[in-house]
LOVEX-252201 format. One line per field, with one value per residue (C-alpha): residue number from 1; residue in one letter; chain; x, y, z. Coordinates in Angstrom, 3 decimals. Layout:
% residues N
nr: [NUM/...] .
rest: [A/...] .
kette: [A/...] .
x: [X/...] .
y: [Y/...] .
z: [Z/...] .
END
This chain:
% residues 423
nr: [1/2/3/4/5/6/7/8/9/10/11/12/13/14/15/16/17/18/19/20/21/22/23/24/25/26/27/28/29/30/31/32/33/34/35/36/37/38/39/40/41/42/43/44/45/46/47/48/49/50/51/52/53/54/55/56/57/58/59/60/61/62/63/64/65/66/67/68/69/70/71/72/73/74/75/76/77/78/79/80/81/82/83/84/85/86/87/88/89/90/91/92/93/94/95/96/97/98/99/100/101/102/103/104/105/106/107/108/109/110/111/112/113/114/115/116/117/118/119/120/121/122/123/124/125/126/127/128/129/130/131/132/133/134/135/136/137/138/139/140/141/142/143/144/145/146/147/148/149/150/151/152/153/154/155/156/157/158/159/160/161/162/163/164/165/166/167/168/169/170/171/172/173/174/175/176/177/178/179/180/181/182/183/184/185/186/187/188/189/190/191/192/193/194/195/196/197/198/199/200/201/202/203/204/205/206/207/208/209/210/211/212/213/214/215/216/217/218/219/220/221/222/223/224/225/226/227/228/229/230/231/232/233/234/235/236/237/238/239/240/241/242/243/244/245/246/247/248/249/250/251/252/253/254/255/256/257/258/259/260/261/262/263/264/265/266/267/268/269/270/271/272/273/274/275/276/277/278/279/280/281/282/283/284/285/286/287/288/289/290/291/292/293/294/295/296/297/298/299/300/301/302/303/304/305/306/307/308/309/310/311/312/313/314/315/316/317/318/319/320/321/322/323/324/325/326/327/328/329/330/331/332/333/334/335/336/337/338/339/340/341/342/343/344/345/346/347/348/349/350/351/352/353/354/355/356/357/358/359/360/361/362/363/364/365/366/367/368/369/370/371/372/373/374/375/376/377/378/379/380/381/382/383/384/385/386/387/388/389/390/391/392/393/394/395/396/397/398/399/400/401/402/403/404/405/406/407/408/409/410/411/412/413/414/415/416/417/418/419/420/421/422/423] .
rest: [X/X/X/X/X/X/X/X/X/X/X/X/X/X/X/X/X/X/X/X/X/X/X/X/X/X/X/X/X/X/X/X/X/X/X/X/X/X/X/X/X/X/X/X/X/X/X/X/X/X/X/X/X/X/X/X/X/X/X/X/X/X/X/X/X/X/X/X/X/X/X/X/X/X/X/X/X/X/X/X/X/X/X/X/X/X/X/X/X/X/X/X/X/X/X/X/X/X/X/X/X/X/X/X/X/X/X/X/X/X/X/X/X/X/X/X/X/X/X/X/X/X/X/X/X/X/X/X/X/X/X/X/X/X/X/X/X/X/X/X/X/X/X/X/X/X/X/X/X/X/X/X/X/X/X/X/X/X/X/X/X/X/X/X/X/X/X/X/X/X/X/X/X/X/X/X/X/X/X/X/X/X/X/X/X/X/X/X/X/X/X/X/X/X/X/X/X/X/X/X/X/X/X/X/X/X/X/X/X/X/X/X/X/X/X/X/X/X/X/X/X/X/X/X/X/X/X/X/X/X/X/X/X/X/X/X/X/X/X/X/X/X/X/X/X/X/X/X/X/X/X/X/X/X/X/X/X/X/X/X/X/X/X/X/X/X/X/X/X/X/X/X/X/X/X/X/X/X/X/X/X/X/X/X/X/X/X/X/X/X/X/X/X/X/X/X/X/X/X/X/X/X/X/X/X/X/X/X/X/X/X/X/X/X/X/X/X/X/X/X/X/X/X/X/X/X/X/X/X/X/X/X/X/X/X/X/X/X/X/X/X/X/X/X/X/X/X/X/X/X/X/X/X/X/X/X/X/X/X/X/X/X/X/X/X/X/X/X/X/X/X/X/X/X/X/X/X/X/X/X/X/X/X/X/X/X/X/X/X/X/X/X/X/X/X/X/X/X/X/X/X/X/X/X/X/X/X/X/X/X/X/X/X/X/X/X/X/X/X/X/X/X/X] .
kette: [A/A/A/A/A/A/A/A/A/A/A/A/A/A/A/A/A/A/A/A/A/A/A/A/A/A/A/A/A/A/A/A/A/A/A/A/A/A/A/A/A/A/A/A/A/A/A/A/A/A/A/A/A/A/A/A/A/A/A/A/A/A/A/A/A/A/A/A/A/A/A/A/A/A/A/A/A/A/A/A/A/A/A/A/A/A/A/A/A/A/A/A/A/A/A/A/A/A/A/A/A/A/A/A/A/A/A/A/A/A/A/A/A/A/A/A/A/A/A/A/A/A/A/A/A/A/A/A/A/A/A/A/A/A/A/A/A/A/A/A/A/A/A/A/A/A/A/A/A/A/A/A/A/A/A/A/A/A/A/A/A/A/A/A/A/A/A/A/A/A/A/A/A/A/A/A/A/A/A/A/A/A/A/A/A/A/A/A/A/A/A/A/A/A/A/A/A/A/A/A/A/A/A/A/A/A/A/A/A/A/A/A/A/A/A/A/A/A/A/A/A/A/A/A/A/A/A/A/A/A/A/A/A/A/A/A/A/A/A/A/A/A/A/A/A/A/A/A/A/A/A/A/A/A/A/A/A/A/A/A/A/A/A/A/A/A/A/A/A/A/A/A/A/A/A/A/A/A/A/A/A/A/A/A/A/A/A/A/A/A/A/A/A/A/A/A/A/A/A/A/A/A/A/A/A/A/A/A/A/A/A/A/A/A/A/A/A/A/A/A/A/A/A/A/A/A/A/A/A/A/A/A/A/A/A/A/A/A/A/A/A/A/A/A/A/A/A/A/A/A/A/A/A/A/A/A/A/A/A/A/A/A/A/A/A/A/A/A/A/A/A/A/A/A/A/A/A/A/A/A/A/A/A/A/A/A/A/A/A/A/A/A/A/A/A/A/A/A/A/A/A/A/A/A/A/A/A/A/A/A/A/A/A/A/A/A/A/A/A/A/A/A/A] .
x: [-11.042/-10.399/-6.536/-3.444/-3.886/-1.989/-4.058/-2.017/1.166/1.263/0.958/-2.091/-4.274/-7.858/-7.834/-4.884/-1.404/1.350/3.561/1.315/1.395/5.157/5.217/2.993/4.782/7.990/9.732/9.815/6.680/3.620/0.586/-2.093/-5.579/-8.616/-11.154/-8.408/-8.853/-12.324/-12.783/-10.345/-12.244/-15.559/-14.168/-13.799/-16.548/-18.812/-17.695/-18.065/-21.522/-22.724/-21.378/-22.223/-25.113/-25.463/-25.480/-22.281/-19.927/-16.693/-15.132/-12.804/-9.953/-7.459/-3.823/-2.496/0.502/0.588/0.067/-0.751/-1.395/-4.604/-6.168/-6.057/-7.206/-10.119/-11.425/-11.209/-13.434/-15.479/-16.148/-17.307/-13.278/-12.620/-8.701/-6.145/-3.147/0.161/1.397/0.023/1.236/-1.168/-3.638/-4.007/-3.971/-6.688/-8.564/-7.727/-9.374/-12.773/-12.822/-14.683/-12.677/-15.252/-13.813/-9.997/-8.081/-4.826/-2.149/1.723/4.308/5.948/3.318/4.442/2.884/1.830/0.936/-1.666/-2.615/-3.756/-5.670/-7.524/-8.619/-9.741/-11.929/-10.834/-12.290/-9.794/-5.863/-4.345/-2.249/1.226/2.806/2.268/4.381/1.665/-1.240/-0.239/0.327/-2.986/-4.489/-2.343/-3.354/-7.371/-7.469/-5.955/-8.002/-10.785/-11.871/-12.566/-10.282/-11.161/-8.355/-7.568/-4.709/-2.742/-2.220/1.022/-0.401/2.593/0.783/2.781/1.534/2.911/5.268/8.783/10.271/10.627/6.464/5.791/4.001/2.914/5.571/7.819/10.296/8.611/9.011/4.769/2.264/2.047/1.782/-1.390/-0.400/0.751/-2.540/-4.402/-1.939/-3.053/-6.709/-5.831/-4.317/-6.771/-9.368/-7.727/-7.679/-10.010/-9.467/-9.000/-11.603/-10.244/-12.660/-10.918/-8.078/-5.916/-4.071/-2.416/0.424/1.843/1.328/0.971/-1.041/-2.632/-3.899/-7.502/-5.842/-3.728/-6.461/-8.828/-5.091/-5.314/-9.218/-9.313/-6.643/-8.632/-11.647/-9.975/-8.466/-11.758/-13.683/-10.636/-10.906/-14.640/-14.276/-12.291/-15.146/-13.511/-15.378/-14.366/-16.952/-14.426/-12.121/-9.685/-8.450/-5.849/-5.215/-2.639/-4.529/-2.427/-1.775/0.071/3.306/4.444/2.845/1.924/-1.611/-4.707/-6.764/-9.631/-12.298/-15.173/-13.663/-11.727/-15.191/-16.813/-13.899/-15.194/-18.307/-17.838/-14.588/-15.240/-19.031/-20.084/-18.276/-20.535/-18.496/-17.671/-15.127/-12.517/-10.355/-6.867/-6.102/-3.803/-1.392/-4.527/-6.648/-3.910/-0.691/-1.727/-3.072/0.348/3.211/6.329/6.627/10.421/12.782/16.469/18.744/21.388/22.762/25.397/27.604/29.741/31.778/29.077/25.752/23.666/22.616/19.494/20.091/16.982/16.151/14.209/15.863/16.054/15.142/12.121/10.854/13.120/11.415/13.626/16.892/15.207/13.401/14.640/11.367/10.075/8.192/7.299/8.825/8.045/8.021/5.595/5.909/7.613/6.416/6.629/10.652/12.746/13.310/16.973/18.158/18.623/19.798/17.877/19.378/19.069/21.372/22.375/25.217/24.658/25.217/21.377/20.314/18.889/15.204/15.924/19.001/18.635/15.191/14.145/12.462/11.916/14.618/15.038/17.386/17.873/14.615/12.408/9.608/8.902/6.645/7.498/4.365/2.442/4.036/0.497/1.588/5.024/6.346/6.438/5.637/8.780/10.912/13.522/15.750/19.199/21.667/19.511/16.778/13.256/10.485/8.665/4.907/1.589/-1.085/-4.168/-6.227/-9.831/-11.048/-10.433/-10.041/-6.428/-5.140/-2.097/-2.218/1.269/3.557/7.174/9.557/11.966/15.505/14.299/11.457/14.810/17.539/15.161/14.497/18.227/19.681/23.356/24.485/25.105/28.181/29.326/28.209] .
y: [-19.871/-17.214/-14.970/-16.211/-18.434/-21.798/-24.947/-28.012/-25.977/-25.269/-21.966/-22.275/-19.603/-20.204/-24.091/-24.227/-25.406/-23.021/-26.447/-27.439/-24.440/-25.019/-28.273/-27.805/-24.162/-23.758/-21.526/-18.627/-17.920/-14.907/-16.136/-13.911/-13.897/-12.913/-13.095/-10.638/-8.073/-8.284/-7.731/-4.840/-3.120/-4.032/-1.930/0.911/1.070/-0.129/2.797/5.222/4.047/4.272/8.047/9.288/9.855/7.234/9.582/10.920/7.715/8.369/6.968/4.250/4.096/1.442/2.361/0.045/0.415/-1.831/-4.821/-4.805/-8.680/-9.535/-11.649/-9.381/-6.625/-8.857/-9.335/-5.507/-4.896/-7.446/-5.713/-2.742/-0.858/1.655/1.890/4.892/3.681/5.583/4.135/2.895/-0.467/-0.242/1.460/-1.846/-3.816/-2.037/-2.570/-6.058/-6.851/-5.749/-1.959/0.924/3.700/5.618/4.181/4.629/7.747/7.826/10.246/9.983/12.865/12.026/10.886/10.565/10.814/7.644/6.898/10.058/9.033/5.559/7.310/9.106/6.673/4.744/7.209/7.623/9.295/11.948/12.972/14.127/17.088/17.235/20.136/22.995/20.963/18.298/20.381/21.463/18.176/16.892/19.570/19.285/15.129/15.651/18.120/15.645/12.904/15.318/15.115/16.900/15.864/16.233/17.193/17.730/19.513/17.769/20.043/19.785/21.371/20.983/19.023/15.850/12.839/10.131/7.395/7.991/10.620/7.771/7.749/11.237/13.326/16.277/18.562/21.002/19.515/16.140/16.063/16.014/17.866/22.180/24.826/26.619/29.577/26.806/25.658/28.572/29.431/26.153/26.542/30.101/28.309/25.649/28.561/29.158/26.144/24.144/20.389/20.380/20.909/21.362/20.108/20.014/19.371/15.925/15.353/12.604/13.634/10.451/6.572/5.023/7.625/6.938/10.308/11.683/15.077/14.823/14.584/17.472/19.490/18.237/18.525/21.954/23.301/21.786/23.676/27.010/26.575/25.268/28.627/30.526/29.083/29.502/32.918/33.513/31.768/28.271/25.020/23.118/19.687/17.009/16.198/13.377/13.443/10.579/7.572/7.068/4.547/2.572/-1.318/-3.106/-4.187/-4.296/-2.431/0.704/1.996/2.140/4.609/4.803/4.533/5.604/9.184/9.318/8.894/11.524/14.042/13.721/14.157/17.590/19.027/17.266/16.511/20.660/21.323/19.300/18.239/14.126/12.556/9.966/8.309/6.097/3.398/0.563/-0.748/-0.393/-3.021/-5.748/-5.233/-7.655/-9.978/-11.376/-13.100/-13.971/-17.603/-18.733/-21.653/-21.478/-22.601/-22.517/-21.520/-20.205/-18.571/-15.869/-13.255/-14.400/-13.747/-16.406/-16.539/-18.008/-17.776/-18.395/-18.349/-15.147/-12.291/-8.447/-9.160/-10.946/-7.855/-4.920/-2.769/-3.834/-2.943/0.242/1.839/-0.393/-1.587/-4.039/-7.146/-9.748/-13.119/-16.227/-20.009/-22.178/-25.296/-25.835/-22.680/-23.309/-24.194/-21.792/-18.048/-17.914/-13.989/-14.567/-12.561/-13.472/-12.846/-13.621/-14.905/-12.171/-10.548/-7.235/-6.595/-4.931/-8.417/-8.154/-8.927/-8.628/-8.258/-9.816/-11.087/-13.692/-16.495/-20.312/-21.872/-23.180/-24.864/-25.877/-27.070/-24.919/-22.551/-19.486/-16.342/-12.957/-10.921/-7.978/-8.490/-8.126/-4.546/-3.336/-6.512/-8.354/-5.430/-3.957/-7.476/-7.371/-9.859/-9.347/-11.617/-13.577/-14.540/-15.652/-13.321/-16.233/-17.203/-15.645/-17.687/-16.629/-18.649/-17.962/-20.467/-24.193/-22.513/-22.457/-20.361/-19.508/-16.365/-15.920/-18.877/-19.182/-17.428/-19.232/-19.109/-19.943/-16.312/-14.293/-15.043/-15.358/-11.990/-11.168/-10.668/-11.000/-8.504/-10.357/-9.065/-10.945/-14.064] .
z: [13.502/11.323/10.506/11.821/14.711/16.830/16.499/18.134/18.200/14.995/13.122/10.839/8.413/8.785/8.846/7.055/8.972/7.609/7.002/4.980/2.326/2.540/1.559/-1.214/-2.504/-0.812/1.035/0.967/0.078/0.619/2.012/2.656/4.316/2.778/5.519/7.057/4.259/4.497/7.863/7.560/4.284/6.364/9.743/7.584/5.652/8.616/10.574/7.707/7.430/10.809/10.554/7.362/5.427/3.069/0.245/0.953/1.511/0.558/-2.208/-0.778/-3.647/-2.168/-2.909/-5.505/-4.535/-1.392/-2.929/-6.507/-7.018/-9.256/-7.116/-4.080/-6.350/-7.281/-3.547/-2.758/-6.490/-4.741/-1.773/-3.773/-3.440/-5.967/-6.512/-6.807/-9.074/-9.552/-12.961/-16.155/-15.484/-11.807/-14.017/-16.420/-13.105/-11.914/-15.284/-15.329/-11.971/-13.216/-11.327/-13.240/-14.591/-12.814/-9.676/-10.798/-9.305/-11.043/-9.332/-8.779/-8.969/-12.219/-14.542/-18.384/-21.447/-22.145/-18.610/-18.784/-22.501/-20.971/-18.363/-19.859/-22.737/-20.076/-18.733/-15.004/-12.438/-11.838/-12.169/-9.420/-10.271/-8.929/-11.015/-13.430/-16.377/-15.560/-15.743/-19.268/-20.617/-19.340/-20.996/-24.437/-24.401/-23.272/-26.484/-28.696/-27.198/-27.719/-23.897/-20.766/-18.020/-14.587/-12.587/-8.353/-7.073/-4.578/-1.477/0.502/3.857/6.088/8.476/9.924/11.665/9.879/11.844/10.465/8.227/5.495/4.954/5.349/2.691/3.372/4.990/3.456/2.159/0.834/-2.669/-2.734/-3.806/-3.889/-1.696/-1.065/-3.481/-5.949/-5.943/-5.977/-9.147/-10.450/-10.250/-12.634/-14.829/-15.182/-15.669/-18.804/-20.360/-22.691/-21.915/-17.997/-15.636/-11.981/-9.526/-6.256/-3.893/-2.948/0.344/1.944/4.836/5.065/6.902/9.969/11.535/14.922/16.105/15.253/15.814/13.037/10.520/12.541/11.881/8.428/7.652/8.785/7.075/4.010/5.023/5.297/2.072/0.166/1.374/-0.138/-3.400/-3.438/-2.038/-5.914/-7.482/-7.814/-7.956/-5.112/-5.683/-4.906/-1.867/-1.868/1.846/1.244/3.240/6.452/8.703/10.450/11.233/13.926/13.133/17.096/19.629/17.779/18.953/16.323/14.673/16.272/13.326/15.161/15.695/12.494/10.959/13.542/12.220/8.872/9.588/11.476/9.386/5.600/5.416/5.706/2.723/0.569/-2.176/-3.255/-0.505/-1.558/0.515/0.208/2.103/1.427/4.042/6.171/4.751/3.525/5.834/8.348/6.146/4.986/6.264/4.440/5.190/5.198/6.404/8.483/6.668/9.418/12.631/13.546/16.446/15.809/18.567/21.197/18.847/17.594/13.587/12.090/8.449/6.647/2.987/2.775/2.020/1.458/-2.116/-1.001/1.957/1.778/4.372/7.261/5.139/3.130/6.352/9.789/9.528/12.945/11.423/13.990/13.631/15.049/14.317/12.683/14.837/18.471/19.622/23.367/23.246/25.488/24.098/23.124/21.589/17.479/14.435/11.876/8.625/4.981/2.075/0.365/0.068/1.702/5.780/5.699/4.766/8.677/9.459/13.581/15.547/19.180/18.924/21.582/19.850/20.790/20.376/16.241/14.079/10.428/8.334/11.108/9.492/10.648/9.437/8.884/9.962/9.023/4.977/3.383/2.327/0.665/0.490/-2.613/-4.281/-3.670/-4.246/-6.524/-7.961/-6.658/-6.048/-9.518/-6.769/-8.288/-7.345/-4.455/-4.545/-3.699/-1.923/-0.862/1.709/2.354/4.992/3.642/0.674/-1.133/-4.428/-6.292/-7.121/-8.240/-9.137/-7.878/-10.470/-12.057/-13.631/-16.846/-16.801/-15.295/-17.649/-20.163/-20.069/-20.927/-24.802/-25.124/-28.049/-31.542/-31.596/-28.259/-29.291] .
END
C-alpha cells in the first residue's frame, strides 16, 4: 500500500510504521510521501494531456514557495516540473535542484536589485511584473547586463474564488498585481524601452479553489483583455494563468481536473500563445504530516489538554490563518473518542492546533500526526521560543531519506555575535 495508511493498528507511510521514523528521528518531525506527490503532479498533467494538444501543454511551474526543501524540489525536476520562485534565495534552490532557467518563472511583488540581477544572469524564463518602479529597474539591470528581458504583467482581475480572505489574490484590495489600465500603461511603457520585452499577462486569484466557474470567470476576463491589447498592437504570446487547485484538509470538495482542463481548452487554448501554470499546495499538501508526541495531559475548568511537543513554531497555519489540520494518533487508534485541546509548548495562547477535537483516547509518550503539512509548513517555521527548526524525511515505498537534519542549539546560537564591546 501506497500514502498514509493503518496496517495492524498502526499508522504507517508506504511500508513504513510512523513509530518507526520516530524512533529513528524524533519527534517532531516532517515526513512526507513521494509516491503521493507523484501521483498528484501525474493527475494534473495526465488530465492536461488527455485535453490538450500535445504541442500546447502548459508549462507546469510548481510554486516554490510551498515547500522549498531540495529533495522535494528534486522529485518534481524529476517528473519533468518547471518551478516559479519568488526570491533569489528560491531562485538558487531552484538552480540547485537541477531545473533549467528556461523552466524558472521568477515573480513576487517586491523584488530587489540583487534578487532581479540573479535572475536574469541566470537566464530565466520570464519576470513577472508587479509595478512600474519594477519595470524600470528590470530594464536599467537587462541594459547593464547587456540582455533582453522577457517580462509578463501580472493582472489583478477582481475575480475571487479563493477559500478565505487570508489566500486571496486577485481582488481589489490585495496588495497583488495591476489593474487592467495599469497594465495596459505598462505594456506603453515597455514599448519604449530597450532591454524589456513584454510578452504577456500573469494571474493567480488566490488558493483553495474548488469551482470550475471561477477560472471560466477568470479565463475570460483574460481573453477579453488579450484581444484589447492586441487590438493596440501588443504582443500577447505568453499566458501564465496561475495556480489555486485545491487539497483536502477536511471535507472541502475538489477541483475537478477533467473540467478545469476542458476550461482551458475552450477559454485559454484559442488564444494561441505559451500557457504556464502554478501549482504548489496542490501537488505536496497532502503529502506531509507533522509527526509529534504528547507530552502531557491535563484537565483544566472542565477541558481536557494534550500538550504535545510540536508547536506554532514548527506549523503556524493554525495560529496565522485558524487553519483545520486533521489530527489523529499513530498507534491505539480504535480507543474511545474523548473531546481534546491539543496544544503546543510555547508561550503564546494561539499555540492551538484544535480546540474540542474528538480523538481516541491518548496520554503521555503517544504519537500522533498532524495531516495535510506537505505545504506551508516547515517552510514557514520559525525559531521562537529558541526551538530547532525539526527534520525532513522523505519516504518513497521501503525507501527512507533525510532530507533535512534536526537543527540544533549549537547551528542557532551559533549564528549569534555578541558585540566586542559587551564581552
Amino acid at each position: 500500500m501506497s500514502g498514509f495508511h493503518e496496517q495492524n493498528g498502526v499508522l504507517c507511510l508506504d511500508s513504513v510504521p510512523l513509530s518507526d521514523i520516530a524512533k529513528k528521528y524524533g519527534t517532531p518531525a516532517y515526513v512526507y510521501s513521494a509516491r503521493v506527490i507523484r501521483d498528484q503532479y501525474d493527475a494534473l498533467a495526465g488530465a492536461l494531456q488527455k485535453t490538450l494538444p500535445a504541442n500546447r501543454q502548459p508549462l507546469l511551474c510548481y510554486a516554490c514557495k510551498a515547500n522549498s526543501n531540495l529533495g522535494i524540489l528534486k522529485l518534481l525536476q524529476s517528473l519533468g516540473s518547471s518551478i516559479e520562485v519568488v526570491s533569489g534565495g528560491e531562485l538558487k534552490r531552484a538552480l540547485k535542484a537541477g531545473f533549467a532557467p528556461e523552466k524558472i518563472v521568477m515573480e513576487g511583488v517586491g523584488k530587489t536589485e540583487e534578487e532581479i540581477l540573479a535572475g536574469l544572469r541566470a537566464r530565466v524564463h520570464q519576470f513577472n511584473i508587479e509595478s512600474f518602479g519594477e519595470l524600470d529597474l528590470i530594464n536599467r539591470l537587462a541594459g547593464q547586463e547587456k540582455q533582453l528581458a522577457d517580462v509578463v504583467f501580472r493582472l489583478n482581475p477582481d475575480v475571487g474564488g479563493a477559500a478565505y480572505k487570508k489566500i486571496s489574490t486577485g481582488s481589489k484590495g490585495d496588495k497583488f498585481g495591476l489593474a487592467p489600465e495599469r497594465v495596459l500603461e505598462g505594456f506603453a511603457r515597455a514599448q519604449s524601452m530597450e532591454h524589456v520585452r513584454a510578452l504577456g499577462i500573469f494571474t493567480h486569484i488566490g488558493s483553495q479553489i474548488t469551482e470550475t466557474g471561477s477560472f471560466e470567470a477568470l479565463f475570460k476576463k483574460i481573453a477579453d483583455f488579450v484581444g484589447l491589447l492586441r487590438s493596440k498592437e501588443y504582443e500577447v504570446s505568453r499566458l501564465d494563468i496561475g495556480g489555486g487547485f485545491p487539497i483536502q484538509y477536511q471535507d472541502e470538495d475538489l477541483l475537478d481536473l477533467d473540467s478545469y482542463a476542458n476550461a482551458v481548452r475552450e477559454h485559454i487554448l484559442p488564444l494561441d500563445t505559451e500557457i504556464i501554470m502554478e501549482p504548489g499546495r496542490y501537488l505536496v499538501g497532502n503529502a506531509g504530516v507533522l509527526l509529534t508526541k504528547v507530552l502531557y495531559e491535563k484537565e483544566s475548568y472542565g477541558e481536557d489538554f494534550l500538550v504535545v511537543d510540536g508547536a506554532m513554531n514548527d506549523l503556524m497555519r493554525p495560529a496565522l490563518y485558524g487553519a483545520w489540520h486533521g489530527i489523529e494518533p499513530v498507534a491505539n487508534r480504535d480507543a474511545a473518542l474523548h473531546p481534546y485541546n491539543i496544544v503546543g509548548p510555547v508561550c503564546e495562547s494561539s499555540d492551538v492546533f484544535a480546540k474540542q477535537r474528538n480523538l481516541p483516547e491518548m496520554k503521555p509518550g503517544d504519537l500522533a500526526v498532524i495531516r495535510t503539512a506537505g505545504a506551508y509548513g516547515v517552510c514557514m517555521a520559525s525559531n521562537y521560543n529558541t526551538r530547532p527548526l525539526p527534520p525532513e524525511i522523505l519516504v518513497d515505498g521501503d525507501k527512507i531519506a533525510l532530507i533535512r537534519a534536526r537543527q540544533s542549539y549549537e547551528d542557532l546560537l551559533g549564528a549569534d555575535i555578541i558585540p566586542d564591546w559587551l564581552v
